[in-house]
Biopython code that builds the backbone (N, CA, C, O; Angstrom):
import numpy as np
from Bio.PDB.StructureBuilder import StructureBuilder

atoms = [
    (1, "UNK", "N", (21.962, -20.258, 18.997)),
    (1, "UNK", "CA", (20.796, -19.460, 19.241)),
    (1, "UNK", "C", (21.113, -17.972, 19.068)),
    (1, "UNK", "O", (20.276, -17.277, 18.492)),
    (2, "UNK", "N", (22.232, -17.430, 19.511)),
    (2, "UNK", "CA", (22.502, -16.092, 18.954)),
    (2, "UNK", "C", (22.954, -15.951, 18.043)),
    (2, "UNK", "O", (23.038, -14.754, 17.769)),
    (3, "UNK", "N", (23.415, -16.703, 17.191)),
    (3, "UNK", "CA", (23.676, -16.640, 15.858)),
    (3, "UNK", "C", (22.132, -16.057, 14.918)),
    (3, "UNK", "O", (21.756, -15.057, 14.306)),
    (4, "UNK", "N", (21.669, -17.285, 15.261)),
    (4, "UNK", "CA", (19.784, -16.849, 14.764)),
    (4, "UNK", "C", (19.519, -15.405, 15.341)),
    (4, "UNK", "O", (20.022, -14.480, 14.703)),
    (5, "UNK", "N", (18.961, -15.173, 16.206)),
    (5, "UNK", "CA", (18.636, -14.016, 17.077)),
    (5, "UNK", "C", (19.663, -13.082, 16.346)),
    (5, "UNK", "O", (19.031, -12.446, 15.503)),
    (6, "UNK", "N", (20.782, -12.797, 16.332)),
    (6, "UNK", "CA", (21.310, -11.499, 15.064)),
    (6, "UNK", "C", (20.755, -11.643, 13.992)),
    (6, "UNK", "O", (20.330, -10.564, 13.579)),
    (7, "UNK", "N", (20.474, -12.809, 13.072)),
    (7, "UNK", "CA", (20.239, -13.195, 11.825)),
    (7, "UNK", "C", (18.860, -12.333, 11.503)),
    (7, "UNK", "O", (18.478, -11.576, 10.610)),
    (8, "UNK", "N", (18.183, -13.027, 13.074)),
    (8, "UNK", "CA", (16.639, -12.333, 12.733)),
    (8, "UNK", "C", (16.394, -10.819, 13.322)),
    (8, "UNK", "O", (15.285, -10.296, 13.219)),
    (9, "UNK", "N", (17.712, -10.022, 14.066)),
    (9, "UNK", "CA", (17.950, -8.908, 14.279)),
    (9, "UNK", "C", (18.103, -7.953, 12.789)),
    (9, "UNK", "O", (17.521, -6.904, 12.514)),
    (10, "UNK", "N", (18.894, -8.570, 12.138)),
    (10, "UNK", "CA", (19.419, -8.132, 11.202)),
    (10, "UNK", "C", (18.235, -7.734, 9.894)),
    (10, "UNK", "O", (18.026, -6.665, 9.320)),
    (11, "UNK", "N", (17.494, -9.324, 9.707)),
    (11, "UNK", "CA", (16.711, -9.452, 8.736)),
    (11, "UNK", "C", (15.344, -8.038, 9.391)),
    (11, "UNK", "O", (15.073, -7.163, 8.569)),
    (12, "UNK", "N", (14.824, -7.987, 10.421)),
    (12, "UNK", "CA", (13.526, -7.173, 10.646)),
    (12, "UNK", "C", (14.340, -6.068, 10.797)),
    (12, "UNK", "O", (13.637, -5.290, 11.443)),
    (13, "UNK", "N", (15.882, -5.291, 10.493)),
    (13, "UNK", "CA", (15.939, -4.011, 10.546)),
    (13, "UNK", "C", (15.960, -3.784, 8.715)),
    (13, "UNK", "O", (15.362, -2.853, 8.176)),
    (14, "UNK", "N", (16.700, -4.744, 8.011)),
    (14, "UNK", "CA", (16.568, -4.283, 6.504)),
    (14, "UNK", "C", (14.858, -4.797, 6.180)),
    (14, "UNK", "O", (14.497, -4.788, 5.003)),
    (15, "UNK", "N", (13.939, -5.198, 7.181)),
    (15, "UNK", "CA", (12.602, -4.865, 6.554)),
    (15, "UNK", "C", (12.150, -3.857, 6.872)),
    (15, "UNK", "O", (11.135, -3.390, 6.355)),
    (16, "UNK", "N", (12.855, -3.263, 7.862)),
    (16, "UNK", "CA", (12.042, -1.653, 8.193)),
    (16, "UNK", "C", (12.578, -0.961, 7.481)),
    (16, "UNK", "O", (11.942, 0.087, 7.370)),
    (17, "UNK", "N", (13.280, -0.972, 7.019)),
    (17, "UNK", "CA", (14.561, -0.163, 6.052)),
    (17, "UNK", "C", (13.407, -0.047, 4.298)),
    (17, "UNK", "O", (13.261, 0.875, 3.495)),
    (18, "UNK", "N", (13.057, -0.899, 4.332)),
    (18, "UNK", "CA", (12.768, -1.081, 2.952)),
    (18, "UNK", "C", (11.308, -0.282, 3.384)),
    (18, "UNK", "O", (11.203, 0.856, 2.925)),
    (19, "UNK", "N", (10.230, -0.761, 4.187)),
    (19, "UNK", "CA", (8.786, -0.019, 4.720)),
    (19, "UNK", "C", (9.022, 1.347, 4.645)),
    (19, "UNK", "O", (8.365, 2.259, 4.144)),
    (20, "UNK", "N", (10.122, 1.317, 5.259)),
    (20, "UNK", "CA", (9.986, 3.452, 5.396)),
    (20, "UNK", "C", (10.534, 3.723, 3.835)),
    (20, "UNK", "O", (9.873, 4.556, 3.214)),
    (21, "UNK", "N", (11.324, 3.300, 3.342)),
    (21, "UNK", "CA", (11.531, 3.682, 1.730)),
    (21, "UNK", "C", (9.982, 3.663, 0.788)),
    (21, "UNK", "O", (9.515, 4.567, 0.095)),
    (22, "UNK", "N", (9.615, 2.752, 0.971)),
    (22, "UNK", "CA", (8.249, 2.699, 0.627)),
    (22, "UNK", "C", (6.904, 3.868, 1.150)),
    (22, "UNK", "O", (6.043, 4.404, 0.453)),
    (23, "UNK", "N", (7.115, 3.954, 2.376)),
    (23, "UNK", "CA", (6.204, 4.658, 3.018)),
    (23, "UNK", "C", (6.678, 6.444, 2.346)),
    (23, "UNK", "O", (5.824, 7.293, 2.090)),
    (24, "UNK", "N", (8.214, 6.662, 2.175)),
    (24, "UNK", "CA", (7.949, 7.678, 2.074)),
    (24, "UNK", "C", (7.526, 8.021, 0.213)),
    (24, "UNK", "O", (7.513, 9.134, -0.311)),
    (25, "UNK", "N", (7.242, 6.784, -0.414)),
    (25, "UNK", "CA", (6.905, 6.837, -2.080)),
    (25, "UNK", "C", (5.531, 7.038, -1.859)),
    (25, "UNK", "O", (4.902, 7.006, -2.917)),
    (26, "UNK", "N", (4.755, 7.260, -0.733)),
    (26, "UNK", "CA", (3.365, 7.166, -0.434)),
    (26, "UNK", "C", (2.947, 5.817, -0.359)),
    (26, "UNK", "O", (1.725, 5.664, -0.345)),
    (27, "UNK", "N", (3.529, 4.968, -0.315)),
    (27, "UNK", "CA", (2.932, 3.670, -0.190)),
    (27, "UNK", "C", (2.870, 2.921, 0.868)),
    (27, "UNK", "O", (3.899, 2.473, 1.373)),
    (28, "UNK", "N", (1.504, 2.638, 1.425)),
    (28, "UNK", "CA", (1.095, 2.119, 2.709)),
    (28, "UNK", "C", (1.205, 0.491, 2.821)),
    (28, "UNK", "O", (0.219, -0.195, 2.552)),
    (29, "UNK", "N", (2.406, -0.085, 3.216)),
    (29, "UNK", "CA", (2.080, -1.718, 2.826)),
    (29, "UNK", "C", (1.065, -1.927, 3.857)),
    (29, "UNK", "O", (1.022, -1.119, 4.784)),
    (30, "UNK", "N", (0.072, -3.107, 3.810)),
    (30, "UNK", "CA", (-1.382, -3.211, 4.668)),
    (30, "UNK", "C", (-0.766, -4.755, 5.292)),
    (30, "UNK", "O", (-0.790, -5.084, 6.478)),
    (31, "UNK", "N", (-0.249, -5.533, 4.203)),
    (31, "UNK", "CA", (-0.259, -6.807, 4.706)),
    (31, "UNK", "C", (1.342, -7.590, 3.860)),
    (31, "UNK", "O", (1.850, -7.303, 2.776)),
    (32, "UNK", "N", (1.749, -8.593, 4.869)),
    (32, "UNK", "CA", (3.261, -8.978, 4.750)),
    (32, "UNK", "C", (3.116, -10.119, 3.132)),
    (32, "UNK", "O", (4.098, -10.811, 2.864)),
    (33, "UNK", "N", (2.004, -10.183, 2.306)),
    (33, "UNK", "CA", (1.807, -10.988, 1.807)),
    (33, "UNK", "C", (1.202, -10.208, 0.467)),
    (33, "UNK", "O", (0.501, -10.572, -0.477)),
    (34, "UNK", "N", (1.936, -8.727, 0.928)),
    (34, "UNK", "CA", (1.973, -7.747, -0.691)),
    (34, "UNK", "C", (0.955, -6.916, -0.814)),
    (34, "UNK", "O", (0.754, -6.418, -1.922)),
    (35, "UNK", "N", (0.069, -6.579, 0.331)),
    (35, "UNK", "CA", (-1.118, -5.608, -0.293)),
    (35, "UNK", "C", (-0.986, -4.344, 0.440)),
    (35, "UNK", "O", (-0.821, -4.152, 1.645)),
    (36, "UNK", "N", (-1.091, -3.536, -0.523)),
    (36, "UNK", "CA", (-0.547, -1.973, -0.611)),
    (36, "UNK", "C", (-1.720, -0.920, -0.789)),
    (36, "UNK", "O", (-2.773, -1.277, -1.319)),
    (37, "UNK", "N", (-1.569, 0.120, -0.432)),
    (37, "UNK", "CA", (-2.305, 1.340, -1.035)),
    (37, "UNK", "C", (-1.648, 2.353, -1.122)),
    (37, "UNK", "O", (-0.545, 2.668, -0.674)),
    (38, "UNK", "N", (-2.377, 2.857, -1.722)),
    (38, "UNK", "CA", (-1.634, 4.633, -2.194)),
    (38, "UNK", "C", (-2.927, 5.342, -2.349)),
    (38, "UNK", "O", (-3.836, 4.991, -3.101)),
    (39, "UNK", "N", (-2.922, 6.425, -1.526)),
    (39, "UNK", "CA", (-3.747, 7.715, -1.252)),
    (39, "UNK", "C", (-3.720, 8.251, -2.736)),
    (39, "UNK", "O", (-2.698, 8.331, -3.417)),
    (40, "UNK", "N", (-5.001, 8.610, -3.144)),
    (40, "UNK", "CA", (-5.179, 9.355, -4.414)),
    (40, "UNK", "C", (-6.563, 10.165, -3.974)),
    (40, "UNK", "O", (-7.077, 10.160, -2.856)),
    (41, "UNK", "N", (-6.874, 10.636, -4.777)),
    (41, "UNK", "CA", (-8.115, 11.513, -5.078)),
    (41, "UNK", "C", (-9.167, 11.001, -6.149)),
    (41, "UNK", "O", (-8.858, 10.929, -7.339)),
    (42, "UNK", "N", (-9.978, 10.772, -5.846)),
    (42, "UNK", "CA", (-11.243, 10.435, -6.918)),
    (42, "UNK", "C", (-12.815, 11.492, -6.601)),
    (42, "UNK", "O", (-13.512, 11.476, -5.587)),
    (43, "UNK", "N", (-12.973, 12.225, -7.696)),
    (43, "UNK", "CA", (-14.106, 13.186, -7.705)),
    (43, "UNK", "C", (-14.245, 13.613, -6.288)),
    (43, "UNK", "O", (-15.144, 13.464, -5.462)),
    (44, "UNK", "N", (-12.751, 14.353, -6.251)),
    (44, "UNK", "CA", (-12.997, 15.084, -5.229)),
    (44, "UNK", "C", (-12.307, 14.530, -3.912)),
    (44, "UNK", "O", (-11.701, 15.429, -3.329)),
    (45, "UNK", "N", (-12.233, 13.332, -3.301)),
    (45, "UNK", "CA", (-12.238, 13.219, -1.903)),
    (45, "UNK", "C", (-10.970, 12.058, -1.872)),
    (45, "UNK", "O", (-10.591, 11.188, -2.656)),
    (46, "UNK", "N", (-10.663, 12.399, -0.917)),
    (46, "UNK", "CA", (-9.383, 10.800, -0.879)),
    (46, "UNK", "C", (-9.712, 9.887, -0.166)),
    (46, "UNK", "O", (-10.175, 9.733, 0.964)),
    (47, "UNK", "N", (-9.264, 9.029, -1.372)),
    (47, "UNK", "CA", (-9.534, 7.782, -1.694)),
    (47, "UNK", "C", (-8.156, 6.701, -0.707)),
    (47, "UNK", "O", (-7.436, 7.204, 0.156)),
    (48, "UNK", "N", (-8.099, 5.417, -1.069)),
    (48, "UNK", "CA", (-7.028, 4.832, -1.506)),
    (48, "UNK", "C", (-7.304, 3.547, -3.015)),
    (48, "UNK", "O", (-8.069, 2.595, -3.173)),
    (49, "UNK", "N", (-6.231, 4.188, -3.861)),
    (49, "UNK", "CA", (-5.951, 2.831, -4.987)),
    (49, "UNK", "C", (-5.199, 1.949, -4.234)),
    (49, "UNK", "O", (-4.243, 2.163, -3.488)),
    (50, "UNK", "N", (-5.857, 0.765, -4.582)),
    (50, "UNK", "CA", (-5.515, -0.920, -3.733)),
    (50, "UNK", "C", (-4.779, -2.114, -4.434)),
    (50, "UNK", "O", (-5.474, -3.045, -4.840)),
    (51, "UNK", "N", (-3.719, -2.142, -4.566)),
    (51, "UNK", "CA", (-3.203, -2.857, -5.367)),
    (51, "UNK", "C", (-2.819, -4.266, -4.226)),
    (51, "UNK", "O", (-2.513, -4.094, -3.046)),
    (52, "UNK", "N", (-2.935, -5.760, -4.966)),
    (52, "UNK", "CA", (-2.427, -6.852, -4.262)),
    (52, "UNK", "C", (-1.308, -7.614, -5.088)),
    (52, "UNK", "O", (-1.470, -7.721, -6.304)),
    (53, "UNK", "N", (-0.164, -8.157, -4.475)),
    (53, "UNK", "CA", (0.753, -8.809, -5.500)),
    (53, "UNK", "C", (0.293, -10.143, -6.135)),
    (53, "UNK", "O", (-0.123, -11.255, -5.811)),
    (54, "UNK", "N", (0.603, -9.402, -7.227)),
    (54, "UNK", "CA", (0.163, -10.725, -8.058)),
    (54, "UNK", "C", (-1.034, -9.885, -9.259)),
    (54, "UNK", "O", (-1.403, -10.442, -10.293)),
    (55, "UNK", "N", (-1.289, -9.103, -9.024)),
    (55, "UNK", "CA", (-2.142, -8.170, -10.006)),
    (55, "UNK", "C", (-1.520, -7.499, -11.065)),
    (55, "UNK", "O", (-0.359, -7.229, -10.759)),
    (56, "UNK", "N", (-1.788, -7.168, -12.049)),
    (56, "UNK", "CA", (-0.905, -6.771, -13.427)),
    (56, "UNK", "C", (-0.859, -5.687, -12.995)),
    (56, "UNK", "O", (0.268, -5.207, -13.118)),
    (57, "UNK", "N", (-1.801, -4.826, -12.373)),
    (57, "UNK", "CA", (-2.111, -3.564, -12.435)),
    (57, "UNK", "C", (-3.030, -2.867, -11.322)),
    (57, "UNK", "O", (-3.709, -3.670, -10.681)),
    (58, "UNK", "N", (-3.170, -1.564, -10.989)),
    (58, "UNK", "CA", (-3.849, -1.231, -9.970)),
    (58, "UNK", "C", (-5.259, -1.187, -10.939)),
    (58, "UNK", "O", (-5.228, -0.707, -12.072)),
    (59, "UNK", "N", (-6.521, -1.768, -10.319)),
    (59, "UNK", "CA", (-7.318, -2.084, -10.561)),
    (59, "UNK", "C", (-8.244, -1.935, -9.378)),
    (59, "UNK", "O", (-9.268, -2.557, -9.659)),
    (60, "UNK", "N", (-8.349, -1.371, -8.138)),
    (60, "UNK", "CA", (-9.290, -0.900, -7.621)),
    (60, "UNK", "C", (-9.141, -0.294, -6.613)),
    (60, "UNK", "O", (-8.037, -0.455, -6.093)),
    (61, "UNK", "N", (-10.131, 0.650, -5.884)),
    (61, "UNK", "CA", (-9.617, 1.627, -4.802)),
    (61, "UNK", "C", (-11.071, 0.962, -3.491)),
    (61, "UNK", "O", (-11.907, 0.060, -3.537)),
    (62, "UNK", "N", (-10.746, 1.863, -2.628)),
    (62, "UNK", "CA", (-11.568, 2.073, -1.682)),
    (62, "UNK", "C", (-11.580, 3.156, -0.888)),
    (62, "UNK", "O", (-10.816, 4.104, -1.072)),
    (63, "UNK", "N", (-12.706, 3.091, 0.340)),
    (63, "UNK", "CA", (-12.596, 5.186, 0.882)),
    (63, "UNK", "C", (-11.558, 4.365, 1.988)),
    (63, "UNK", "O", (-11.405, 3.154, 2.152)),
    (64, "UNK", "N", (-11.003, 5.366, 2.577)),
    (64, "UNK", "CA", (-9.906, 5.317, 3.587)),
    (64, "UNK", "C", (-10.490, 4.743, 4.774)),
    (64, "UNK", "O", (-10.043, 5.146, 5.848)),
    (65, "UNK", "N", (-11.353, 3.925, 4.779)),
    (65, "UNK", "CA", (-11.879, 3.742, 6.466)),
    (65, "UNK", "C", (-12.647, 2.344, 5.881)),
    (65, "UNK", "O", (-13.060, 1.585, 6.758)),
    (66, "UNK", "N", (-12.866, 1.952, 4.498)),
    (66, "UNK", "CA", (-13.374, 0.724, 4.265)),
    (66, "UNK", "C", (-12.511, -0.487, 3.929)),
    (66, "UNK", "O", (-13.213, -1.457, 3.646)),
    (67, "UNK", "N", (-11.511, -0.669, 3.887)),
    (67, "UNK", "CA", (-10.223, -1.408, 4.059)),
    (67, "UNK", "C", (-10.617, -2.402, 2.841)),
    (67, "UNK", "O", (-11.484, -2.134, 2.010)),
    (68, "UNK", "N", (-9.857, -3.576, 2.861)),
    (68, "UNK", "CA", (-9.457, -4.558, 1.538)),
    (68, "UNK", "C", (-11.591, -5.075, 1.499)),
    (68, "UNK", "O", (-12.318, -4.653, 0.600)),
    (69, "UNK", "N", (-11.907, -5.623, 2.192)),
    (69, "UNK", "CA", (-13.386, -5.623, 2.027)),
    (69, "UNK", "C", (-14.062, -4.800, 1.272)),
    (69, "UNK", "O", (-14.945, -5.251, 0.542)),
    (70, "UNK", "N", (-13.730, -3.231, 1.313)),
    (70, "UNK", "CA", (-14.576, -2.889, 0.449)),
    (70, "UNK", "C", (-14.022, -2.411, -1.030)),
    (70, "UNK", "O", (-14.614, -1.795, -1.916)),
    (71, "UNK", "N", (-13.022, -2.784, -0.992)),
    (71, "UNK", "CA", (-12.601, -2.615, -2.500)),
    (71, "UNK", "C", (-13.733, -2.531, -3.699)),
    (71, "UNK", "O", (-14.592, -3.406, -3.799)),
    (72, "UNK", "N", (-13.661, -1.358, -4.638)),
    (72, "UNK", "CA", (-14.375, -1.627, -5.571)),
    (72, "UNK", "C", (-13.153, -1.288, -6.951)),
    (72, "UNK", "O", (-12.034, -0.812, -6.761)),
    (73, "UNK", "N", (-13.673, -1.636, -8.173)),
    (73, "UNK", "CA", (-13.280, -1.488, -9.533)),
    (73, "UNK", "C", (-12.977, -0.012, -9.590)),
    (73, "UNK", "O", (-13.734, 0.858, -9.159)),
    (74, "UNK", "N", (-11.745, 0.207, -10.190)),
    (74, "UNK", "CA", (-11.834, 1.590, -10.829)),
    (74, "UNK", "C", (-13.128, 1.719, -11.712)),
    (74, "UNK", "O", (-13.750, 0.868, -12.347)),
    (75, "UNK", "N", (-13.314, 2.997, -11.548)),
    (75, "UNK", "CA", (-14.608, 3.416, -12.314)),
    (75, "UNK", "C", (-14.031, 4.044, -13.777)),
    (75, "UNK", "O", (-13.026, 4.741, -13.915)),
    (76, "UNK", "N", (-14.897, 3.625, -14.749)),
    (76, "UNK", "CA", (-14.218, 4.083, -15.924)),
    (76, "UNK", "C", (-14.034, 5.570, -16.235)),
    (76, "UNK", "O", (-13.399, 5.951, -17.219)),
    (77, "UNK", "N", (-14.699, 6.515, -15.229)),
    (77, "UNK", "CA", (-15.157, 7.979, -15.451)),
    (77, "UNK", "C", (-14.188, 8.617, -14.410)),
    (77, "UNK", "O", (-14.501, 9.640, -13.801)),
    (78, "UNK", "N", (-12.693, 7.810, -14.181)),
    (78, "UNK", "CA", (-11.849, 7.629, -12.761)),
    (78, "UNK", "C", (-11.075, 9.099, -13.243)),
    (78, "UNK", "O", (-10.389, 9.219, -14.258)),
    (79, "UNK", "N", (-11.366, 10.154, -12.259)),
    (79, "UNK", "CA", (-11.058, 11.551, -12.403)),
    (79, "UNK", "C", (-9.858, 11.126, -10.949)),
    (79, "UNK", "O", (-10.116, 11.628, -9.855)),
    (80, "UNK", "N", (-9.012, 10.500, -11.045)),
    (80, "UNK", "CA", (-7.634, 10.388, -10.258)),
    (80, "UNK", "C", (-6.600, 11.366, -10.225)),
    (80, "UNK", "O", (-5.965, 11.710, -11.222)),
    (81, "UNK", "N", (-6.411, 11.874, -8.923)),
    (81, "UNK", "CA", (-5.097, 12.227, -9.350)),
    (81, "UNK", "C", (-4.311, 11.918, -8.024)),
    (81, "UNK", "O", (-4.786, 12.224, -6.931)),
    (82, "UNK", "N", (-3.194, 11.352, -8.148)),
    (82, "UNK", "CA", (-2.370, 10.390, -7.041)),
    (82, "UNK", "C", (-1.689, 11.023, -6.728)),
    (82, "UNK", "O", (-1.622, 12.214, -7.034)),
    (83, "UNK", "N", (-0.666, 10.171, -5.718)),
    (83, "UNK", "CA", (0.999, 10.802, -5.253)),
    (83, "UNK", "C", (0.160, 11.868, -4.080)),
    (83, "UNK", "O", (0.307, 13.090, -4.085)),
    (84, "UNK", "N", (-0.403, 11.392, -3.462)),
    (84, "UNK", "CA", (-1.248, 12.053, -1.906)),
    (84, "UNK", "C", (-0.095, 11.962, -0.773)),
    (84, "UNK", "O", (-0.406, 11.336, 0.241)),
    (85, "UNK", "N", (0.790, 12.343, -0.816)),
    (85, "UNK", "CA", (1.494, 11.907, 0.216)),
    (85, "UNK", "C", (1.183, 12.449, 1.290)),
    (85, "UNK", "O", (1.180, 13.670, 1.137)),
    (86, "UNK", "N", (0.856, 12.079, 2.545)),
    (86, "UNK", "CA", (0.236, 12.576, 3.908)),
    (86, "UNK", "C", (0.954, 13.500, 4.624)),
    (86, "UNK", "O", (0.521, 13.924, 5.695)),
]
sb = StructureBuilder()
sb.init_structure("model")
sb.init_model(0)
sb.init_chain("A")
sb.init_seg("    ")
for serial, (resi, resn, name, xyz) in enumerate(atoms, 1):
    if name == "N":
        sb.init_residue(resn, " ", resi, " ")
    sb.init_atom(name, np.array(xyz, "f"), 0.0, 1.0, " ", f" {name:<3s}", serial, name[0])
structure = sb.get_structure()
């Protein structure tokens, strides 16, 4: 049993290890099952682009307070500019 218990000591400090490496690339992981955002700017106001694993590509954003629900499509007229770091 303490063998495990270090094992799983060990394993949730190299996952925080990796979150804050991430967090400080601007990237917000949301969920343990790959879904991310990154703070950008769209016409004006910040946004977040919403990427989920398993997607080729970032392909849609939402406003900062409407979470994976309100995801919409990049807009083709997408006046972005990223790397928002907080």
């Amino acid at each position: 049993m303490q063998r495990l218990q270090r094992v799983a000591r060990d394993l949730s400090g190299q996952i925080l290890a990796i979150l804050r490496e991430l967090a400080e690339l601007g990237i917000e992981v949301k969920a343990a099952d790959g879904l991310a955002d990154f703070r950008s700017r769209l016409h004006g106001r910040t946004v977040y682009l919403c990427w989920r694993f398993g997607e080729p590509s970032i392909g849609h954003y939402h406003e900062l307070h409407g979470g994976f629900a309100g995801r919409r499509p990049l807009p083709t007229d997408g006046d972005f500019v990223g790397d928002l770091l907080q």
